[in-house]
C-alpha positions as MATLAB code, in Angstrom:
seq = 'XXXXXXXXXXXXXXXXXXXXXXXXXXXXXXXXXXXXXXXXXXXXXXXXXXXXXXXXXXXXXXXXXXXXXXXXXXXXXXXXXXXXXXXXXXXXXXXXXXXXXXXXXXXXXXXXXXXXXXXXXXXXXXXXXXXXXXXXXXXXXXXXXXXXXXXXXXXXXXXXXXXXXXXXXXXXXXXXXXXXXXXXXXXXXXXXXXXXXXXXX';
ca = [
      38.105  -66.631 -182.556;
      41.350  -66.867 -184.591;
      44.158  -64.929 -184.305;
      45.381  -62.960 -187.761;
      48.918  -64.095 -189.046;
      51.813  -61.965 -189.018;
      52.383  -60.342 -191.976;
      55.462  -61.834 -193.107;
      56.002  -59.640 -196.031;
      56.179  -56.968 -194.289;
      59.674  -54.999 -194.258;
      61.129  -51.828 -192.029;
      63.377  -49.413 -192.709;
      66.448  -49.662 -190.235;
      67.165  -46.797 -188.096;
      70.736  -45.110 -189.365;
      72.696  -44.638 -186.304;
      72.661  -41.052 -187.111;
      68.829  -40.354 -185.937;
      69.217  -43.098 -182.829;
      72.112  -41.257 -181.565;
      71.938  -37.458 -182.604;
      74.142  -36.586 -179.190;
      76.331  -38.830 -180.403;
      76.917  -37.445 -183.526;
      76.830  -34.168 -182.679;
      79.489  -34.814 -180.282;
      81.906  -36.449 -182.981;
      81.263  -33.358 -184.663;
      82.221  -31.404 -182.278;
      85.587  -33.697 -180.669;
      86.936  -34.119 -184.042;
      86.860  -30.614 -185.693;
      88.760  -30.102 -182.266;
      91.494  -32.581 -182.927;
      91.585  -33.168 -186.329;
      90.168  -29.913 -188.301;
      91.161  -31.234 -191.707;
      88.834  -34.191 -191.609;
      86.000  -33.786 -193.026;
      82.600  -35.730 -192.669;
      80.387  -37.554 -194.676;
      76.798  -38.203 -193.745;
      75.646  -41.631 -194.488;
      75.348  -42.422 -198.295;
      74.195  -45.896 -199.726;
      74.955  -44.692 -203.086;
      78.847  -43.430 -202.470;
      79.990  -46.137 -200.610;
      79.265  -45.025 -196.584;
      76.338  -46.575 -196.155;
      76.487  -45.556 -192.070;
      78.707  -41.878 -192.930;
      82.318  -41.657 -191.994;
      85.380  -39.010 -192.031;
      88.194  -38.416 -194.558;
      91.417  -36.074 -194.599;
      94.422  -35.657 -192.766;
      95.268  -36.338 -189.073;
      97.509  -34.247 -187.180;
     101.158  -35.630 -187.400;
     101.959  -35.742 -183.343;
      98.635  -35.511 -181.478;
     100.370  -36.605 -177.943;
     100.690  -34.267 -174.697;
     104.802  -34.324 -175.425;
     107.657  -32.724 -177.476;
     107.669  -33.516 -180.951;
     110.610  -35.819 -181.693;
     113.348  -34.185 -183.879;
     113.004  -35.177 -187.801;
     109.346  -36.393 -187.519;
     109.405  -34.504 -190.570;
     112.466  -36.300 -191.995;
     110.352  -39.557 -191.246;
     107.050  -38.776 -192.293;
     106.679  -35.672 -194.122;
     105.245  -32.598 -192.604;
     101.908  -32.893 -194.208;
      98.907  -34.459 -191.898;
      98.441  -38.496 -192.046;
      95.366  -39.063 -194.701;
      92.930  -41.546 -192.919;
      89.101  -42.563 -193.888;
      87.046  -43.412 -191.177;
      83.775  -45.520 -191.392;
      80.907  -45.906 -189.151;
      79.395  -49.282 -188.934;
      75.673  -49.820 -188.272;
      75.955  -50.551 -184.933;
      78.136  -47.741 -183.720;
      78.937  -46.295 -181.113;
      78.525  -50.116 -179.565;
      81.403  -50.873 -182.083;
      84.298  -48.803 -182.979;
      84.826  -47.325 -186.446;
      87.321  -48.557 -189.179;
      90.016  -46.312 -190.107;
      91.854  -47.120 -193.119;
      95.348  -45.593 -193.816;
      95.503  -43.823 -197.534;
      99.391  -43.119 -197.398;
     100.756  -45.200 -197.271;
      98.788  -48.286 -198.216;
      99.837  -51.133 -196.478;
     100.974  -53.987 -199.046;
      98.832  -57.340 -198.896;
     101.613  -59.049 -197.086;
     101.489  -57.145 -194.194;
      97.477  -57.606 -193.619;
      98.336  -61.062 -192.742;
     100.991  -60.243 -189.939;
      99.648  -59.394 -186.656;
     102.927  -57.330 -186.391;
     101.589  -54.659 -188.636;
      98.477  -53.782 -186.671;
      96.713  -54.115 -189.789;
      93.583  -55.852 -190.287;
      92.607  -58.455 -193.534;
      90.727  -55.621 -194.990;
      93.026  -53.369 -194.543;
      91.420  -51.237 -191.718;
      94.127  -50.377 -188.675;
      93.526  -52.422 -185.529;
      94.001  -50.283 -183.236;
      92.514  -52.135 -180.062;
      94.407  -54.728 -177.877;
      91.127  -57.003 -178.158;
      87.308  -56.573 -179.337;
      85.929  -55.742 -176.132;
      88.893  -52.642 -175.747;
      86.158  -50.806 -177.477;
      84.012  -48.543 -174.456;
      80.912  -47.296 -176.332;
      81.020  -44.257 -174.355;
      84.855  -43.611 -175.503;
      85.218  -40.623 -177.764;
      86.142  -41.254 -181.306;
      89.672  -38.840 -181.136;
      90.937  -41.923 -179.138;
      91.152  -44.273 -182.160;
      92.628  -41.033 -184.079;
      94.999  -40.429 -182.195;
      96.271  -43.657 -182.062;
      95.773  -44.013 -186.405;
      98.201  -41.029 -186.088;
     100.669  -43.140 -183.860;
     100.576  -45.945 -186.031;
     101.585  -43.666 -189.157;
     104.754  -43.382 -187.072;
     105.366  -46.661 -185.687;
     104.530  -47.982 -189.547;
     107.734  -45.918 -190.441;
     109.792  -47.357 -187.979;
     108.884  -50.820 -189.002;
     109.648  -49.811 -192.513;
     113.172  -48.040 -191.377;
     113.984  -51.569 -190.184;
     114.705  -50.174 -186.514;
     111.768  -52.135 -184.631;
     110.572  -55.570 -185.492;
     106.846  -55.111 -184.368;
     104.583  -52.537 -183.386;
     103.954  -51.663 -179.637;
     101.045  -52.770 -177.471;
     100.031  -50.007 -176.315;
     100.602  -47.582 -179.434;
     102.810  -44.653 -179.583;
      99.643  -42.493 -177.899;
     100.690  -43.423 -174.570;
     103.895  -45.398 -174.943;
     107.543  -42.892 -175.505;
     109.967  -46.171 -175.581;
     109.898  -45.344 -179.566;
     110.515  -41.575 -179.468;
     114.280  -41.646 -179.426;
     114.156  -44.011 -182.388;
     112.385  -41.473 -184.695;
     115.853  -39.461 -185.590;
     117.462  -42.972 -186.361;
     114.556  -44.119 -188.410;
     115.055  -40.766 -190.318;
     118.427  -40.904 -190.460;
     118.411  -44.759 -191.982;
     115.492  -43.600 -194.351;
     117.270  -41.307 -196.232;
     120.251  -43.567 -196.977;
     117.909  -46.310 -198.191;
     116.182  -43.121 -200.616;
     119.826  -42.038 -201.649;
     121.217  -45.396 -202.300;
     117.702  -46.707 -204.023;
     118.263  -46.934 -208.151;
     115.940  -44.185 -208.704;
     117.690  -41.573 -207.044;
     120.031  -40.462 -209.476;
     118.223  -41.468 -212.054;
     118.148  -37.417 -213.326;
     121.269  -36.391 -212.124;
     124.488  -36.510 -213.921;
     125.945  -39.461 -215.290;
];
C-alpha cells in the first residue's frame, strides 16, 4: 500500500495574534486606556499599513510615581508625546515597536547607540533582546517612550552626552537637569536666526 503525498500546494492562513491571544489583547486594552487614554488602537489592517494592529496618539508627559520637574513644560511642551506603536506577529513573545512622531529623530542619530534609537527608527527601549518578559505589560515600554521624549531633550539641550541605562522611568539622576535643559533651550530659540525674523528691525 502506498502512502498519498503531501499536498504541497497547499497554503494556511496564519493565526493574527489577536484571535491566539484574546486575554492578551483585551488586557492591552484595558492597561493602556489606563495610562495613556489618548492613544488610540488600531486592529490589524494589511491594507493600512498594521498588518498585526498597533496604537497611535499622545503619551502622558511624566508617567513616573514622582514630582514633576519644574519647566518640563519649558522643555517639552505641555502637550502629550505622539508615539505609534506596532505589534509584530509574534507578540506578546516579542515586544512592540514604538516610533517617536515629534520629534523625528534625524538619520544620524539612528546610527548612534547613544540615541536609543534603532536603524528603523523605532525607540530601543530594552537593555538587550531577551529584556523583553512576554508576560510584561505593554505600559512598561510606554512609559519608558515617554522618558525617552525627555532624555531626547536633554541630549538635544547639550547638557548630557548619552542617554541613561536604565531610562528616566526608574532612574532621577536627570531630574535636576530638566530646568537647565529648559533654561539653555530657550537661549539657543532666542539667539537662532529665525527668531526675530518678524520683529522689528
Amino acid at each position: 500500500m502506498t502512502t498519498a503525498a503531501p499536498d504541497r500546494d497547499r497554503t494556511t492562513t496564519p493565526i493574527l495574534w489577536v484571535d491566539a491571544e484574546p486575554d492578551r489583547l483585551q488586557r492591552d486594552l484595558t492597561e493602556v486606556a489606563d495610562f495613556a487614554p489618548h492613544l488610540m488602537y488600531y486592529p490589524p489592517d494589511p491594507d493600512s499599513g498594521i498588518p498585526h494592529g498597533g496604537w497611535k496618539g499622545e503619551l502622558p508627559r511624566w508617567p513616573f510615581d514622582r514630582p514633576v520637574p519644574e519647566s518640563l513644560d519649558a522643555l517639552i511642551g505641555a502637550a502629550g508625546v505622539p508615539v505609534a506603536v506596532v505589534y509584530r506577529a509574534a507578540y506578546p513573545m516579542v515586544p512592540p515597536l514604538i516610533y517617536p512622531l515629534d520629534p523625528l529623530p534625524t538619520f544620524e542619530e539612528w546610527t548612534q547607540t547613544t540615541w536609543h534609537v534603532a536603524p528603523g527608527g523605532s525607540l530601543c527601549l530594552l537593555r538587550s533582546v531577551g529584556a523583553w518578559l512576554p508576560e510584561a505589560s505593554i505600559t512598561e515600554l510606554l512609559a519608558k517612550a515617554a522618558g525617552w521624549r525627555i532624555e531626547y531633550a536633554l541630549m538635544k539641550a547639550g547638557v548630557i552626552d548619552q542617554m541613561s541605562v536604565n531610562g528616566i522611568v526608574s532612574d532621577p539622576s536627570h531630574d535636576h537637569l530638566i530646568i537647565q535643559a529648559a533654561h539653555r533651550q530657550t537661549d539657543l530659540d532666542e539667539e537662532s536666526p529665525d527668531h526675530d525674523a518678524d520683529g522689528p528691525h
